[in-house]
Structure formats: structure tokens, C-alpha cells
C-alpha positions, -999 to +999 in steps of 0.1 A: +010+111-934+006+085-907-024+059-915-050+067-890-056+038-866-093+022-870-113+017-835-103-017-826-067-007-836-071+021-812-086+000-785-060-026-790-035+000-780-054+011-750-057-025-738-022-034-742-012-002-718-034-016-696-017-042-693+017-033-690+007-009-663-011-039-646+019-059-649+039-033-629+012-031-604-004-003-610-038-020-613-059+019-609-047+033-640-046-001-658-084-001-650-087+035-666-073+023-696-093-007-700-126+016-696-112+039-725-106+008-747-140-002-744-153+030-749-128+030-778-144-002-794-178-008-779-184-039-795-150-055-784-154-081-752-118-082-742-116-045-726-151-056-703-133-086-691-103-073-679-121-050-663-144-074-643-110-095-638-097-069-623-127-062-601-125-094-589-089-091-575-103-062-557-131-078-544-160-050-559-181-079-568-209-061-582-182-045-605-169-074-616-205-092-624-214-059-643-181-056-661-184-097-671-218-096-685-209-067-705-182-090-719-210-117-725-229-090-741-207-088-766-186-125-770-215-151-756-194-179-760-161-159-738-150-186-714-133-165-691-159-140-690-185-168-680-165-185-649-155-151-636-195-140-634-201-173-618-172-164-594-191-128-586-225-145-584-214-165-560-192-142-539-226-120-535-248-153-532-269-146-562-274-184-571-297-175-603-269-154-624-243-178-608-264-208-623-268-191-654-228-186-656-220-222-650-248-230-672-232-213-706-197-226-695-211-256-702-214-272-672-243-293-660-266-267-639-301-261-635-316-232-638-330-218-606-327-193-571-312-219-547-282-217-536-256-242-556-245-273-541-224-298-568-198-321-552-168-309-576-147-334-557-112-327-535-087-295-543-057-277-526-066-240-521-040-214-511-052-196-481-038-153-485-020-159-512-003-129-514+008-135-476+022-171-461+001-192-487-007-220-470-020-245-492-049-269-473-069-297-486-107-290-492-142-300-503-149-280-531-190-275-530-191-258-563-165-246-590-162-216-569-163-223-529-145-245-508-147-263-475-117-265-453-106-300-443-076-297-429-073-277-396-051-245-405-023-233-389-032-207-361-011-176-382-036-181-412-064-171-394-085-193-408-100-228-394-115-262-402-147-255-420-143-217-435-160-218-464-135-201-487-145-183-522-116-198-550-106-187-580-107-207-611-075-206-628-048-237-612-016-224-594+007-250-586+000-289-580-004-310-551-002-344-554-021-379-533-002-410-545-005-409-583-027-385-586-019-347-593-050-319-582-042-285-592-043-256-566-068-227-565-060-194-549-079-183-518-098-149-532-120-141-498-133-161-469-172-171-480-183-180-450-166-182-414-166-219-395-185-219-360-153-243-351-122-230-335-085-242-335-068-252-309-031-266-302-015-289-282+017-302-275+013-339-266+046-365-255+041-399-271+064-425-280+036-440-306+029-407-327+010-433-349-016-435-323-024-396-331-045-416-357-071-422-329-074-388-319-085-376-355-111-404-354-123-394-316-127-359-330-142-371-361-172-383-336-174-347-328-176-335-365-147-321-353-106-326-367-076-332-352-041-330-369-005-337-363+015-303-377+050-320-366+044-344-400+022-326-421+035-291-424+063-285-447+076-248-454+082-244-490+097-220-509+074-195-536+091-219-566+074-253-554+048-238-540+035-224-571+048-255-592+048-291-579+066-298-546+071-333-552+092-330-581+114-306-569+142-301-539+131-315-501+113-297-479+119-307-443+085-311-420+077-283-397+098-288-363+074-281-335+084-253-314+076-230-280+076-243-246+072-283-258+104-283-283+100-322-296+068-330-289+043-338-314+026-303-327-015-311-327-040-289-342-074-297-327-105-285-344-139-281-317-169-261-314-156-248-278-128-255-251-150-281-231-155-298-264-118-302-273-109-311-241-134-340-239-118-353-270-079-355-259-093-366-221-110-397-241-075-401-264-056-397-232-072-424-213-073-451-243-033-440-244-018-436-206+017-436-214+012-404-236+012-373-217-005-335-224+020-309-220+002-278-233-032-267-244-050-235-256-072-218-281-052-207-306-080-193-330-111-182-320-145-193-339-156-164-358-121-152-359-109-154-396-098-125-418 
């Protein structure tokens, strides 16, 4: 006669179907059998945070900050469980449990209600990365949101100064000289930039001098970028790993109506605004020349 199986044998069981089934993508009935582990083996954490993991792929934050307490409930020290609450705190801007998360992470946070603002320093973040994952560079305000420093291309949807809410766990590497910074994954847009994007396709024989632009709209708390340099098309392989260290991947070629020109993304709070700053660039460089111009991305207008 078969040895019957105890109740963390049984929830074991019931936790590893979940995640095969999650594996294949079936993330609803992986769900269902994470619930019947935990209800399997009450006291066990692991079944309670793969359901708040889960959760917090589908964005049901209030799920997720339940599910991950429940895990802290029973493991106080689970270090997943911790920075995925702080993740949902955030996400529904309740600074006291998101405080309290960082807090028994072990990171240095007081207790309080105010919202959280810790200079955590520079990071790559993959915008929709399940879609064109472009990776920009941003200021990352707390171990869970980031501000956009780059301007975007226009097909992202997104523009210079989304606040962006990032998950915690690195995917791929992006690198600044020496240095290596891991990338986080985009997991919703926080909160939506009153700049827009616009681009332009401007003739020069000095792209160097596109230098003075950024600075011009720099005065404007704006950003100005040249695409034709900056923006490389990688493939899923070095995007997810480190796409230095790999094969070459050629700089965007600028394209429509201005094939060869330099590709500029131009970050402004309106149209009149951006075109104050390449009028001023334009006169302090005469022999360069404006060959196209329009909004690209509205303000307000991310995903």
C-alpha cells in the first residue's frame, strides 16, 4: 500500500503543477493550483508568493499585496515576498506598507505615509517587454519606479519623463564605459509625463553640433536626442544578455521622407515650445537646415 503523502508533500506536488502549467503559459490554472497548495499546507510561504508573483504579472495589485503578506505571514524573513509587496505598495501608492516592505528587506527606510523618494541611482528599464523592448536609460526614484531620461522612440508610446513602475529582478546588462547596470523590466506606466515627443529630420554636416541642441532643450527641462546614433535594433539574445559582448548591431538608419538625415527626438511641453528650441539651435548653426517636423507622441498619450 502506497505511503500516504503528508501536507507539505501534498502541497509540494500542487506547487510544482503550478509551475509547469505556468511554464507553458497557462498562468489561470497555475494560479488555481497554487491556491490549493496553500490551502494544502497553510503554514507553507512558497504557495502565497507565487501567487502574489503572479498577481503582479497581471497587474491585480491588491492581489498581489494580499497574496505577499500572507507569504510574510508565514516566512518573515522571505526576500522575494518583501520586494514584491514593496512593488504592490507602490503600484497603488500606499507609501506606509511600501515603506514597511523596503524596511524588512533591509533597506534603509523610514517608517511613515509619504510618498518614497531615495535616489537609487541610474538603470536601463525595458519599456513593453513583451512587445519591441526598448531598453531606455532612467532615474530610478526608488527600488520600484523610474524616470525616463532618454526621449523614447515615438512606437513605444511612452516619452521623456513617464514615470515607469519596474520590476526587481535584472534582465540583461547595459553597459557606460566600464561599468555594467543591470536592466529592469517595464511592469506598468506609474505615472504619464506632461512632455510630448516630437521628431525631426535635420541636414547638418556637423552632427556633433546636435550636442547644442540637447543643451538648448536642457534650458527648457526639456531633451533632445539624435536616434541616427543612439538606437541600435538588437536581437531578443543580446537584448536579454549584454550587447556589448556579443555580435554588432548596426545604428538605426533614419528613414521616411528625409532618408540620410540626422533622426532627432525632441522632448517639449507643447509645439511652440519645441519649436523655440530648434529656431534658437538653427540660428547659432545656419548652415544646418530643418527638413521635417511634427508631434510624434502626444503628452498624456502613453499606454
Amino acid at each position: 500500500m502506497p505511503r500516504q503523502r503528508n501536507a507539505r508533500e501534498r502541497a509540494e506536488l500542487l506547487n510544482e503543477y503550478g509551475h509547469r502549467l505556468g511554464a507553458r503559459g497557462d498562468d489561470e490554472r497555475a494560479l488555481s493550483f497554487y491556491a490549493q497548495a496553500a490551502q494544502a499546507d497553510p503554514a507553507w510561504a512558497a504557495p502565497w508568493f507565487n501567487i502574489g508573483l503572479l498577481h503582479k504579472y497581471f497587474g491585480d495589485w491588491a492581489q498581489s499585496l494580499r497574496a505577499n503578506r500572507e507569504a510574510l505571514l508565514r516566512e518573515s524573513g522571505h526576500q522575494g515576498a518583501c520586494w514584491n509587496l514593496g512593488i504592490a505598495a507602490t503600484a497603488l501608492r500606499d507609501w506606509r506598507s511600501a515603506r514597511e516592505a523596503w524596511q524588512r528587506y533591509g533597506l534603509p527606510v523610514e517608517p511613515g505615509e509619504d510618498a518614497l523618494e531615495i535616489d537609487c541611482g541610474l538603470a536601463p528599464v525595458r519599456l513593453d517587454p513583451d512587445g519591441r523592448g526598448e531598453v531606455v536609460w532612467c532615474d530610478r526614484l526608488d527600488p520600484a519606479r523610474a524616470r525616463i531620461r532618454n526621449v523614447p522612440l515615438p512606437d513605444s508610446g511612452h516619452r521623456y519623463a513617464d514615470i515607469v513602475l519596474n520590476d526587481g529582478a535584472p534582465n540583461g546588462t547595459r553597459r557606460i564605459g566600464e561599468r555594467e547596470y543591470a536592466v529592469f523590466d517595464q511592469l506598468e506606466l506609474w505615472q504619464a509625463s506632461p512632455y510630448a515627443t516630437f521628431e525631426a529630420w535635420i541636414e547638418t554636416s556637423q552632427p556633433d553640433s546636435l550636442a547644442a541642441l540637447a543643451e538648448r532643450a536642457h534650458r527648457e527641462h526639456g531633451q533632445a536626442q539624435d536616434w541616427t546614433d543612439s538606437v541600435r535594433h538588437l536581437c531578443r539574445a543580446c537584448s536579454l544578455g549584454d550587447p556589448d559582448g556579443g555580435h554588432d548591431h548596426p545604428p538605426l538608419e533614419p528613414d521616411g521622407d528625409a532618408a540620410g538625415a540626422r533622426w532627432v527626438g525632441l522632448a517639449a511641453t507643447d509645439e511652440a515650445a519645441a519649436r523655440a528650441i530648434l529656431d534658437d539651435w538653427l540660428h547659432a548653426h545656419p548652415a544646418a537646415r530643418l527638413l521635417q517636423f511634427r508631434l510624434a507622441v502626444p503628452a498624456g498619450a502613453a499606454d
